[in-house]
N, C-alpha and C positions, 0 to 999 in steps of 0.2 A: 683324319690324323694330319694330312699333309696340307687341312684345309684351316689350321691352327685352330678346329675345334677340337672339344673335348672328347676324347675315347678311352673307353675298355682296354685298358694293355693287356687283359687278360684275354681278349677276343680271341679265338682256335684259329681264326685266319691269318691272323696276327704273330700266334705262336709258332702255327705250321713254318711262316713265311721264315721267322727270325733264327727256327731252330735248322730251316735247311741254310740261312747265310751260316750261321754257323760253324754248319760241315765245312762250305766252300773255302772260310776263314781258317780252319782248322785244318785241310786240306794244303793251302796258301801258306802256314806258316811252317809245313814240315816237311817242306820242300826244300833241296840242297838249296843254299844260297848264292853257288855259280852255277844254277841251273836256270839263265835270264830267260831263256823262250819259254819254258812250264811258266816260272813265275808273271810274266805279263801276258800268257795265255790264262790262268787263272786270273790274276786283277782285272783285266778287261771285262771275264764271267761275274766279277763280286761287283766291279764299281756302276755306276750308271751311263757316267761316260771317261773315257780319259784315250792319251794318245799313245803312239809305239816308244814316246821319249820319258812314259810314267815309270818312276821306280820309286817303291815303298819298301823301305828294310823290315823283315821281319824283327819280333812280332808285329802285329798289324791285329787292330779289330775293331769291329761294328757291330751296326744292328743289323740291318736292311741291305745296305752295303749299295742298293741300286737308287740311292736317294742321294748318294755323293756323284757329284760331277767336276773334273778336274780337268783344269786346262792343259795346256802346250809344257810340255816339258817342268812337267811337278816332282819333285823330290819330298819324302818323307821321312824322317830317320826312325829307331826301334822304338815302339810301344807307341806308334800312333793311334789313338783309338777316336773312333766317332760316335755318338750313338744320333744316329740319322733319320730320328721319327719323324723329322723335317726336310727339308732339303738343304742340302749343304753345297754350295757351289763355291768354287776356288779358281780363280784367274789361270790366266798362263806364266810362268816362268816364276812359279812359286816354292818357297821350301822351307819345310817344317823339322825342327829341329826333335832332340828324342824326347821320348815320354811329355807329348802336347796331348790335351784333349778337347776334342768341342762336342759339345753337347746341348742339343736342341731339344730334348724331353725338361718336360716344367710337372713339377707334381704341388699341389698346395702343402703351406704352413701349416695349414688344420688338420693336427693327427687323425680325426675321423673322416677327415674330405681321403686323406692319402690311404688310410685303409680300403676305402672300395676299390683302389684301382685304377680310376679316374684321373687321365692325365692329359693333357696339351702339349702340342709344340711347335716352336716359331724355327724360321730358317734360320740360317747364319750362313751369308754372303761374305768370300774375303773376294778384293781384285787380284789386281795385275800385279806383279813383281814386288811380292811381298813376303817379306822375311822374319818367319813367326820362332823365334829363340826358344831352348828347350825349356819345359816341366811347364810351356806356357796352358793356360783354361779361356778359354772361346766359351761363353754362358750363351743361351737362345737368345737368339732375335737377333744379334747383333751384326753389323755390316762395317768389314773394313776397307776403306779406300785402297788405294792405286799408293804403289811407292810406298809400303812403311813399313816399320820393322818395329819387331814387338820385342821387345827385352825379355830373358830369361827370364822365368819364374813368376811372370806377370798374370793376373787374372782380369779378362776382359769382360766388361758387363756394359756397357754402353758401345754406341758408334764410335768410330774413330773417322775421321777425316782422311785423305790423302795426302800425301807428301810429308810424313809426321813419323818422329822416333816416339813411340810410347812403354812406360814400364810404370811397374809398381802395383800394390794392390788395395785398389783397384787400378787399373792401365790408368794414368792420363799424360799427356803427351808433354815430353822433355825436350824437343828440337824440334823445331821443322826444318824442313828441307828448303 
């Protein structure tokens, strides 16, 4: 899976793995929300890696939760969700606005390909000090540079460059820096 080939979502290894983040996430979100020490003692237990300055407002949800890796002082606001059959890595001093998704599971166009199950998925790399605006969609594979800011309500399905304001849907880029 994280080898961007093709697997069984339905695999019991797979299922055991997603339904214990689950709890963990489930756990995570029903937690007082001036209760900062539980809450960054649980995110540290769901994410793969992140630091003492990570805050993600509830809700919050994934798959795997140990497939995202988040730099130096990341902020997420409510209903960030990842589904992380890839690796999802994010810079330092990053902050994601509410209701963003990224998502690294690819299932095919072909209704019979998608009934077995059979699915792939590519990382999605964001850098350093970038500023992803709400109800934004991060699609597989995709890699965004250093410096840029994604306009609200943007869907991202290609690379973006650095130093660059992108919106629209599809993103493509309306300023550079």
């Amino acid at each position: 899976m994280l080898a961007g080939m093709i697997y069984d979502a339905c695999d019991e290894q797979l299922l055991l793995e997603l339904n214990a983040t689950k709890d963990r996430v489930w756990q995570y979100n029903a937690l007082r929300p001036t209760d900062y020490a539980s809450r960054l003692a649980m995110i540290k237990e769901i994410l793969g890696q992140c630091d003492d300055d990570t805050f993600i407002n509830q809700p919050f949800y994934c798959d795997y939760g140990k497939h995202i890796k988040v730099g130096k002082r990341f902020f997420a606001n409510f209903n960030f969700t990842v589904l992380d059959e890839a690796l999802v890595t994010i810079g330092d001093d990053c902050f994601v606005g509410p209701n963003v998704g990224i998502y690294t599971a690819c299932h095919s166009t072909d209704p019979m390909e998608r009934r077995t199950r059979q699915e792939w998925a590519l990382p999605v790399t964001i850098g350093n000090d970038v500023w992803i605006g709400g109800g934004v969609t991060i699609l597989a594979g995709v890699t965004i540079g250093d410096n840029v800011t994604v306009g609200a309500g943007s869907v991202v399905v290609k690379d973006i460059p650095s130093n660059v304001v992108v919106a629209g849907n599809p993103a493509r880029i309306i300023k550079k820096l």
